[in-house]
C-alpha positions in Angstrom: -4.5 -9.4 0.4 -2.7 -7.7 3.2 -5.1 -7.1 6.2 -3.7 -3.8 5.9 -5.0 -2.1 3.2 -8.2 -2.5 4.2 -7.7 0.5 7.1 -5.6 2.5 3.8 -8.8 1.9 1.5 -10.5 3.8 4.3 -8.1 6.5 3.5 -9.2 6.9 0.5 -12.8 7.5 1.1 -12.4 9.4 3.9 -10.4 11.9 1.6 -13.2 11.3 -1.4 -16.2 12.1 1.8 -13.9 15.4 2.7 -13.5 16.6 -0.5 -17.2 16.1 -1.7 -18.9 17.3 1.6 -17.7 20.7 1.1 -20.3 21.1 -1.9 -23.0 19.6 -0.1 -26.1 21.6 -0.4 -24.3 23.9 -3.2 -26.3 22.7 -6.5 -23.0 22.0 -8.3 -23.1 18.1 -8.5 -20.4 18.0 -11.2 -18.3 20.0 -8.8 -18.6 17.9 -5.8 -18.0 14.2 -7.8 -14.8 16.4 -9.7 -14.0 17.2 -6.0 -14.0 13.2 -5.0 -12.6 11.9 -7.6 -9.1 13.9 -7.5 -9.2 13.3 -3.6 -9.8 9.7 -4.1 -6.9 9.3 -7.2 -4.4 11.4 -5.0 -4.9 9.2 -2.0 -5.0 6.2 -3.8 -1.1 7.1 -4.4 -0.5 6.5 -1.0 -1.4 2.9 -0.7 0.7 0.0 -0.8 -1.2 -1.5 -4.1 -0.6 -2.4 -7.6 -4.6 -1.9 -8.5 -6.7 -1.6 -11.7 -10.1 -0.2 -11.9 -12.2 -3.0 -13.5 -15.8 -1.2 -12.8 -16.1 2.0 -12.7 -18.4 5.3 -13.8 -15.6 6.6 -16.0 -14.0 5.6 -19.2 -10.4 6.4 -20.5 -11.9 10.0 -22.5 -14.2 11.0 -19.6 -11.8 12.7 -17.4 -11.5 13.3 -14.6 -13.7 10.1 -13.7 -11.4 6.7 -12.6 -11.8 5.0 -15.7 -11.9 1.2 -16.4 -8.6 0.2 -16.9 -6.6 2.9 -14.6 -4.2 1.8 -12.5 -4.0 3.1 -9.1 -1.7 2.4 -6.0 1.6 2.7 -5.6 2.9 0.4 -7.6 4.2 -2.0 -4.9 2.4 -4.6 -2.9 -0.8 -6.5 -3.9 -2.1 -7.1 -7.2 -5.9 -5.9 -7.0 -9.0 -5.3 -8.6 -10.9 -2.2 -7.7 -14.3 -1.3 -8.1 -14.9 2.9 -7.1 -17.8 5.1 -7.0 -16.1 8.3 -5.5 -19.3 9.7 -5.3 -22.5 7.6 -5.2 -24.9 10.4 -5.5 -23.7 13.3 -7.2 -27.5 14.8 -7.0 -28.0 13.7 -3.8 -25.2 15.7 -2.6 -26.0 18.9 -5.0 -29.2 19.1 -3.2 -28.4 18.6 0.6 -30.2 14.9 0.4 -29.1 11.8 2.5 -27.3 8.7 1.8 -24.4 10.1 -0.7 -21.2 8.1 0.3 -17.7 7.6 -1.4 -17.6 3.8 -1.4 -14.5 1.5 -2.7 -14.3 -2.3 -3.1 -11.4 -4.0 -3.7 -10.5 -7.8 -4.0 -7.3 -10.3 -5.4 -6.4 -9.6 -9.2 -8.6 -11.4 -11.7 -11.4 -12.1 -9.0 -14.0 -8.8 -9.2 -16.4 -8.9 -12.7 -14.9 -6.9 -15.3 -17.3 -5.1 -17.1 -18.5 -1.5 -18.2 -20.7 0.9 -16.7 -24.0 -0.1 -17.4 -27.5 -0.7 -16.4 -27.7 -4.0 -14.3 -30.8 -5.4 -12.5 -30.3 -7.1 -9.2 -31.6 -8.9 -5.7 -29.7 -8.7 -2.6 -30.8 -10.4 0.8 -29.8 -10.9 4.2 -28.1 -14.0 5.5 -31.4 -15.4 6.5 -31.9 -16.0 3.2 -29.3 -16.2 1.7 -29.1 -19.0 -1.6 -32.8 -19.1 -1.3 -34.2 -16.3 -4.0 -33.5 -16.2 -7.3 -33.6 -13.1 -9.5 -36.4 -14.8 -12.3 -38.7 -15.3 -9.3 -42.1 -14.1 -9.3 -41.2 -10.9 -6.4 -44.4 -12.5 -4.8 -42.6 -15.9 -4.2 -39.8 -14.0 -3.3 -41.5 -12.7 -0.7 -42.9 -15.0 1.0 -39.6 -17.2 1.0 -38.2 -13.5 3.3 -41.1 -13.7 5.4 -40.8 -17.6 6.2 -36.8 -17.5 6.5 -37.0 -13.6 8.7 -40.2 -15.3 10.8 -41.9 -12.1 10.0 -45.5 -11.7 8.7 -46.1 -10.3 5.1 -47.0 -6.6 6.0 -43.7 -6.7 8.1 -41.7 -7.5 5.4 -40.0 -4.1 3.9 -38.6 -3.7 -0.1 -36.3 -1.5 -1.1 -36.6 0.1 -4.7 -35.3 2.7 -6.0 -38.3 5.5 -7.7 -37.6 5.1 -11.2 -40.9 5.1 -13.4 -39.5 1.7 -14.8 -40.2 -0.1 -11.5 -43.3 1.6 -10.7 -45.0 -2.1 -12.2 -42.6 -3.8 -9.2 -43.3 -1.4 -6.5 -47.4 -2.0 -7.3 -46.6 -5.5 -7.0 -45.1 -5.6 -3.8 -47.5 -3.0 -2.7 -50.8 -5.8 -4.1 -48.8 -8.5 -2.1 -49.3 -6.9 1.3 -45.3 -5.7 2.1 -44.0 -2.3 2.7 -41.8 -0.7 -0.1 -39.1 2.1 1.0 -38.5 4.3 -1.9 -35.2 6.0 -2.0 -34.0 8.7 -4.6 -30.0 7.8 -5.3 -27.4 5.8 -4.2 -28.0 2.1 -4.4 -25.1 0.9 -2.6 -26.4 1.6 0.7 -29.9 0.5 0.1 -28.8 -3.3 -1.5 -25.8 -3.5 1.7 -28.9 -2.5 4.0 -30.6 -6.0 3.3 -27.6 -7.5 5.1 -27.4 -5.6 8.3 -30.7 -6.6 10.9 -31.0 -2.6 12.4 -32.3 -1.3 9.4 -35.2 -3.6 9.0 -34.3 -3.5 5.2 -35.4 -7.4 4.3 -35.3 -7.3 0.4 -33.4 -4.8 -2.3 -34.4 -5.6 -5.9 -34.1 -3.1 -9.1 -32.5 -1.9 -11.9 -29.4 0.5 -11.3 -25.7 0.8 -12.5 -23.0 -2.5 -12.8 -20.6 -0.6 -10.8 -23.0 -0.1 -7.8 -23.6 -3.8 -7.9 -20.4 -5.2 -7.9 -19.1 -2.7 -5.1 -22.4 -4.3 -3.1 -21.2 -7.3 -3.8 -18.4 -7.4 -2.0 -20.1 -5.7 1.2 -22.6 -8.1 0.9 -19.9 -10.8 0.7 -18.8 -10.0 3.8 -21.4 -10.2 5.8 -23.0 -13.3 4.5 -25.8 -11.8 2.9 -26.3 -12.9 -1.2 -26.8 -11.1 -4.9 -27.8 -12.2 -8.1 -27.6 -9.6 -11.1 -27.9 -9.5 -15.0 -26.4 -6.9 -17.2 -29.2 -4.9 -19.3 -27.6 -3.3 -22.0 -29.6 -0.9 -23.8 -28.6 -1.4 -27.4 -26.0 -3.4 -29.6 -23.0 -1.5 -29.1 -23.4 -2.0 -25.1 -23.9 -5.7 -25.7 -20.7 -5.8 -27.8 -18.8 -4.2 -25.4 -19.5 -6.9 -23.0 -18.5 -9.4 -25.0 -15.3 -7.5 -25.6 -14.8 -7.6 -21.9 -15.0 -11.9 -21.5 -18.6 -11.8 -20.6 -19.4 -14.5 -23.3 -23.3 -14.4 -22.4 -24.0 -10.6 -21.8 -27.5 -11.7 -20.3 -26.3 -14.4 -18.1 -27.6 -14.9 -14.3 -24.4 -13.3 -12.4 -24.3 -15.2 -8.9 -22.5 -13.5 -6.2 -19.2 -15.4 -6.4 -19.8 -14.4 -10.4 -19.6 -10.8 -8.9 -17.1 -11.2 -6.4 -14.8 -14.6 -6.7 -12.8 -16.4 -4.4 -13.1 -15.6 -0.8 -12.3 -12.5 0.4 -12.7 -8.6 -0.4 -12.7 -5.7 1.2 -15.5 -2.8 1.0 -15.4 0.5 2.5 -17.3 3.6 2.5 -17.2 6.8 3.8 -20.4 9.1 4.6 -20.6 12.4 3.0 -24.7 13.0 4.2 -25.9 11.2 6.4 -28.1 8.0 6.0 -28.7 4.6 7.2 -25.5 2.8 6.8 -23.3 6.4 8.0 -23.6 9.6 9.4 -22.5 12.4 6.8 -19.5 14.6 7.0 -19.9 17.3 10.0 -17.9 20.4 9.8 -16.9 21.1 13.6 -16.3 24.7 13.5 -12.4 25.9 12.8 -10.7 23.5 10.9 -12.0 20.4 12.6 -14.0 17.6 10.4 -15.6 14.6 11.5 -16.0 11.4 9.2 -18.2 7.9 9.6 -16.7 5.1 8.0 -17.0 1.5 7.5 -14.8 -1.3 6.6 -15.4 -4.9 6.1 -13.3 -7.6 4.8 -15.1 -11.2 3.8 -12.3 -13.5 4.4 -13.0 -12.7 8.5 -16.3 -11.4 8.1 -15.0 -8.5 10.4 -17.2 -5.0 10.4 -15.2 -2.1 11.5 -17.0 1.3 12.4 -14.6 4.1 11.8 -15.1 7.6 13.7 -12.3 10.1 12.6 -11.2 13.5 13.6 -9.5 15.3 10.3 -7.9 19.2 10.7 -8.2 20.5 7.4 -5.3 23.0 8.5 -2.9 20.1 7.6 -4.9 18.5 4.6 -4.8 21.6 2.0 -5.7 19.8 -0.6 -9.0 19.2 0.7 -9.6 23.0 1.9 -12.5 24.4 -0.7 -10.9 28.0 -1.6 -14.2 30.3 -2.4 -13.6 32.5 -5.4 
């Protein structure tokens, strides 16, 4: 891939973050993920790329979603796989909470897991530990391989889960073994990528949450040394088919990261649209003026770029929210 597109990919989420921000706080999450989406698909015209969606939130009849198998790009350039959540956390963004991004991965054709949008249960870890846990682990021996490898004591040692009533058995389980668990609402992306960067003090991500947030994690996580394992969960036959349909022989089978990601190198970005963690939101500046918090990372170099950007909306009208 050209080193190049990965400062256009920031493009595109930057114009997804714009868009989306302006319903922040509104209630109308349908209206803010319509709002990224058409940003993010215009933009994506823009960039030197011949790309296909192979994970996405959309499918061909759910318009205006970017559905598996849309091609995006130019036309010209690279052949690519893209993985897109224009909005990862529609709800979270409806009512004013933190941590919604607009987050894009996008690697060689042929090399980022093709499959739908489904459940998907996964581990992510720092480098410390990285090709040391294992996703059938006991989440107690899991544990304590993060406290030995981190050199932190059990009670220091902080999970990240997502509240969901089907994990409440995990988080009592890492609650019995003596570590801290971080709940969060929405948006998974930032809380599996958190394992991997030390200023968080995020040691260990483990859950249940959607196949396209877990591939576009991959990639992040890819690049900066961190590691994944996932499994598909499909929830009845015709989800199980499907994956089959799509070259996943064994729909059940251990997915490694270089299973979610292959070869080398990929590039992840993401834009803030509320602040979090990983970015600081979208902040209106008064007049036309917009500020936007981006990152970029590519896992050939392992370089991390931190993207601060002044946008006047006077000269970006399709961005501009007209009231009615």
């Amino acid at each position: 891939m050209d080193r190049e597109l990965a400062l256009e990919i920031v493009r595109v989420t930057e114009a997804a973050a714009l868009a989306s921000a302006q319903w922040l706080g509104r209630g109308k999450k349908n209206e803010a993920d319509d709002a990224a989406t058409t940003a993010m698909r215009a933009m994506f015209d823009s960039v030197n790329c011949k790309g296909e969606v192979v994970i996405g939130e959309g499918e061909l009849d759910e318009a205006p979603m970017l559905y598996i198998g849309e091609k995006v790009g130019s036309g010209n350039g690279p052949e690519v796989d893209i993985a897109v959540d224009p909005l990862e956390g529609t709800s979270i963004v409806a009512k004013g909470h933190p941590n919604a991004m607009a987050v894009i991965a996008v690697a060689d054709k042929g090399t980022l897991l093709h499959a739908p949008d489904m459940y998907m249960e996964k581990i992510a870890v720092g480098p410390k530990a990285a090709g040391l846990v294992r996703i059938d682990d006991p989440i107690e021996k899991t544990i304590d391989i993060i406290a030995k490898m981190t050199n932190k004591r059990i009670h220091d040692v902080t999970v990240i889960i997502q509240e969901r009533e089907r994990h409440a058995e995990l988080i009592e389980r890492v609650r019995q073994k003596g570590a801290r668990v971080k709940l969060f609402g929405d948006g998974d992306v930032g809380a599996s990528i958190a394992t991997a960067l030390p200023h968080t003090g995020i040691d260990l991500f483990v859950g249940i949450g959607g196949a396209p947030e877990g591939v576009i994690s991959a990639a992040a996580i890819k690049a900066l040394g961190g590691d994944m394992q996932a499994r598909l969960k499909p929830q009845d036959e015709a989800e199980y088919e499907r994956c089959k349909r799509m070259g996943l022989e064994d729909p059940h089978q251990i997915l490694t990261l270089d299973d979610l990601v292959r070869g080398d190198d990929a590039i992840f970005a993401a834009t803030g649209v509320s602040s979090g963690e990983l970015l600081q939101g979208v902040r209106f500046l008064g007049g036309d003026l917009v500020e936007t918090d981006s990152i970029v990372m590519r896992a050939k170099t392992k370089t991390v770029r931190y993207i601060k950007a002044h946008h006047h909306l006077e000269y970006k009208p399709h961005l501009q929210m007209h009231n009615s």
